[in-house]
N, C-alpha and C positions, 0 to 999 in steps of 0.2 A: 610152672603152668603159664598160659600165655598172659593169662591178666594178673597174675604176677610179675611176671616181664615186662610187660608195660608200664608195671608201676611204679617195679625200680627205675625204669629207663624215662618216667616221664619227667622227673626233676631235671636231668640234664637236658631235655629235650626244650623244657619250662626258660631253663640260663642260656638255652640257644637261642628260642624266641625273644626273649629280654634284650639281649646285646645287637640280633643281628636281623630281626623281623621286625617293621613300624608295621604296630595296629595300633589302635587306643582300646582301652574296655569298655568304650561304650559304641564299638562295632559289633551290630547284631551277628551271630554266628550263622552263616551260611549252609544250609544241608541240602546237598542235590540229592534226589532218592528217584528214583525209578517209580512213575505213572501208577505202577498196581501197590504201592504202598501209598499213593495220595492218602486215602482215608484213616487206615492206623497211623501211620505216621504225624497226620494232622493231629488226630485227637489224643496220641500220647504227648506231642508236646504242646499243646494249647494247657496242660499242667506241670509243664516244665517252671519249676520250682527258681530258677538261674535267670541270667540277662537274657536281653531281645535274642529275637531266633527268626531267620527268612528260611524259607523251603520252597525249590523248585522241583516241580514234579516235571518227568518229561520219558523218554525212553530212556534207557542206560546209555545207549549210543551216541543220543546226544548230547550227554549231560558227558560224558566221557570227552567226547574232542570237543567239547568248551572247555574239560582241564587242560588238555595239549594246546589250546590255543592262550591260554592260562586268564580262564578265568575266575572272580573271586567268587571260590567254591573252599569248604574249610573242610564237611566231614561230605564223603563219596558213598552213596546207599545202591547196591546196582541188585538186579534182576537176574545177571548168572555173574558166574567167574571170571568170563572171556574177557570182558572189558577191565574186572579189575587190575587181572593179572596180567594184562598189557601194559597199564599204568604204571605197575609196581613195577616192572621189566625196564621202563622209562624212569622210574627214582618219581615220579611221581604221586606217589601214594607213600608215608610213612610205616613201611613196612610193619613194624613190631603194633601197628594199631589193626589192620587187616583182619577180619574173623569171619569166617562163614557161618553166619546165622539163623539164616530162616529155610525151608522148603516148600516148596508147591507143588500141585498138580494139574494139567491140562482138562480140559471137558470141551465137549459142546454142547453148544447153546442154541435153541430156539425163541422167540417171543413168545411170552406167557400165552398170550392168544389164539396161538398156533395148534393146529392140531395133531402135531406130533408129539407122540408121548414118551417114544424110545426109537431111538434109529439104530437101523440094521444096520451093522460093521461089516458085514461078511463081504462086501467086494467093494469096487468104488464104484460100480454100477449103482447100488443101491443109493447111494451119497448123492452121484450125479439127476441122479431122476427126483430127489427130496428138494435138492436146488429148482430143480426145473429153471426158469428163464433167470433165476437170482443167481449171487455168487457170494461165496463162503468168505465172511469179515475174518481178515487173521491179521496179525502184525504185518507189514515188512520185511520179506522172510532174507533180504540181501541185508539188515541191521537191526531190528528190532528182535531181543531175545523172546518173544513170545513168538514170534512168527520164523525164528529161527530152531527152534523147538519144536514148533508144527511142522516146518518142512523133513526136518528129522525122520518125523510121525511116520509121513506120505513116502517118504524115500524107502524107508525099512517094509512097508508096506507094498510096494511098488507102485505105489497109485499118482506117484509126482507130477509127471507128466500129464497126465489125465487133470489133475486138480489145479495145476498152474495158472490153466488158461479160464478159468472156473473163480480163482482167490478175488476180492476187493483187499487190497494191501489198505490198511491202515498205519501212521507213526508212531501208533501207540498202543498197548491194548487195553486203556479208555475206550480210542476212537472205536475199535472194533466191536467193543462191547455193545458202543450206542450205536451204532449202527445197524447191530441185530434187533434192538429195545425200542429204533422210530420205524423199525419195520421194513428200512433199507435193504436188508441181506437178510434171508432166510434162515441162516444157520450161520455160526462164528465159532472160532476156537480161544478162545481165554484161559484165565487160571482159576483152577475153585473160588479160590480167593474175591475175587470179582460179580460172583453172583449172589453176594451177601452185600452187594450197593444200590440194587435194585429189584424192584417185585414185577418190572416189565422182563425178565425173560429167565427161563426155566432151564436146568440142565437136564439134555437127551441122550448123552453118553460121558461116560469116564472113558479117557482114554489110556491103556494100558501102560506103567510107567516104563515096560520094559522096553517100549516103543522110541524115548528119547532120553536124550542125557538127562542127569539128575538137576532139577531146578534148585539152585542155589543162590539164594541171596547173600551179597557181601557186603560191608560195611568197611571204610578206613579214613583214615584224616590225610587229606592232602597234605605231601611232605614241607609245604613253605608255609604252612596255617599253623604252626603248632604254637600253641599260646593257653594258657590255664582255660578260656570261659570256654573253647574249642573240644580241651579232652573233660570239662562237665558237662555238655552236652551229651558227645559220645558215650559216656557211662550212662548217660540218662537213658539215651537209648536204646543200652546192651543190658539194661539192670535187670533183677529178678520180677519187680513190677512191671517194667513195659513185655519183656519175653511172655508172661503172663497174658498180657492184653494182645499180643501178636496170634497167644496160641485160640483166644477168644474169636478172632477174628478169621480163623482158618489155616493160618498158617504152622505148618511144625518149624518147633524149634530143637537147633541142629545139635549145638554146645550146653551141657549144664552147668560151664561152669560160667557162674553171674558174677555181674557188681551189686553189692548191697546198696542201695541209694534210698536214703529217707526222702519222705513224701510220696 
């Protein structure tokens, strides 16, 4: 199984980093994660039990060509596949550490204020007339996986064209969220996950999963980080406790098979 293979495979990975990669242990471990993990991700390692720990939140896209530019990033937390499995295609990413972990779903959203209580799907007529003079907060739909997901949405729908010139692109889908929550854009598209950060805006639709690729978060340790406080981190974050706290938080988890990890 895979974290079985990992584990045999982490010792020599341990006498690689030893001989042939300068860190010291009292380098905080580095975790890039993708924007819509900011919050579980915070607050599973604000009990991280091991040394210092930095976390950059940002879109996956980003955080992805800061590893191609090689930046110091240790473990890579992304938002779909695309970008991991570009990495790993490049030897950047420590293959045998790689796991698809978490799932989401898409919705949208209004301002709690607002008086819409369910939007009609049935054409993008309807969509266009609930905007009225606003425009629909989404990601980024040319690099941000939230807004490459929505566009999916629209494409399968026919409605792209129509909605293109309609979107407020966001870098993130934080930005998008807040932007429907200071009353900015009328309606946004995010992931369930995101409307359990705030009581300023309401979900108005689930949108069907059969509409876009499957939402998959991945997880892997950049291949030149590999060093002991690096893969306890990583277990910390794949263990049966934190999966626990992800699935508290909205999110499904993918794999049952865990790390046991005290505390």
């Amino acid at each position: 199984m895979m974290i079985g293979y990992m584990k045999k495979n982490k010792y020599w990975l341990v006498i690689f980093y030893v001989f042939f990669v300068r860190h010291t242990d009292a380098d905080p471990v580095v975790v890039y994660a993708a924007a819509s993990l900011n919050t579980v991700v915070s607050e599973i390692m604000a009990n991280y039990p091991g040394g210092p720990v930095k976390i950059s939140f940002a879109s996956s896209s980003t955080l992805a060509k800061q590893i191609y530019l090689g930046a110091h990033a240790d473990i890579f937390f992304s938002a779909n596949t695309l970008w991991m499995d570009d990495l790993i295609s490049k030897g950047l990413i420590e293959k045998t550490s790689q796991r698809n972990l978490l799932s989401n779903e898409l919705v949208i959203i209004s301002e709690s204020g607002s008086g819409i209580a369910k939007l009609d799907w049935s054409n993008s007529n309807n969509l266009i007339s609930v905007l009225r003079k606003s425009r629909l907060a989404m990601g980024d739909p040319t690099h941000v996986p939230v807004g490459l997901y929505t566009k999916q949405v629209f494409e399968n729908l026919g409605w792209w064209e129509r909605i293109k010139t309609r979107m407020a692109p966001a870098p993130n889908v934080l930005a998008a969220l807040n932007y429907v929550a200071r009353g900015e854009c009328e309606l946004g598209v995010v992931y369930f996950t995101d409307t359990f950060l705030t009581k300023k805006v309401k979900i108005v639709h689930k949108i069907p999963k059969n509409l876009h690729s499957p939402i998959i978060y991945s997880i892997g340790i950049v291949a030149d980080r590999v060093r002991p406080q690096v893969w306890d981190a990583y277990e910390y974050l794949v263990s049966a406790k934190s999966l626990g706290f992800y699935n508290q938080k909205g999110f499904s988890v993918l794999d049952n098979e865990v790390v046991d990890v005290d505390g």
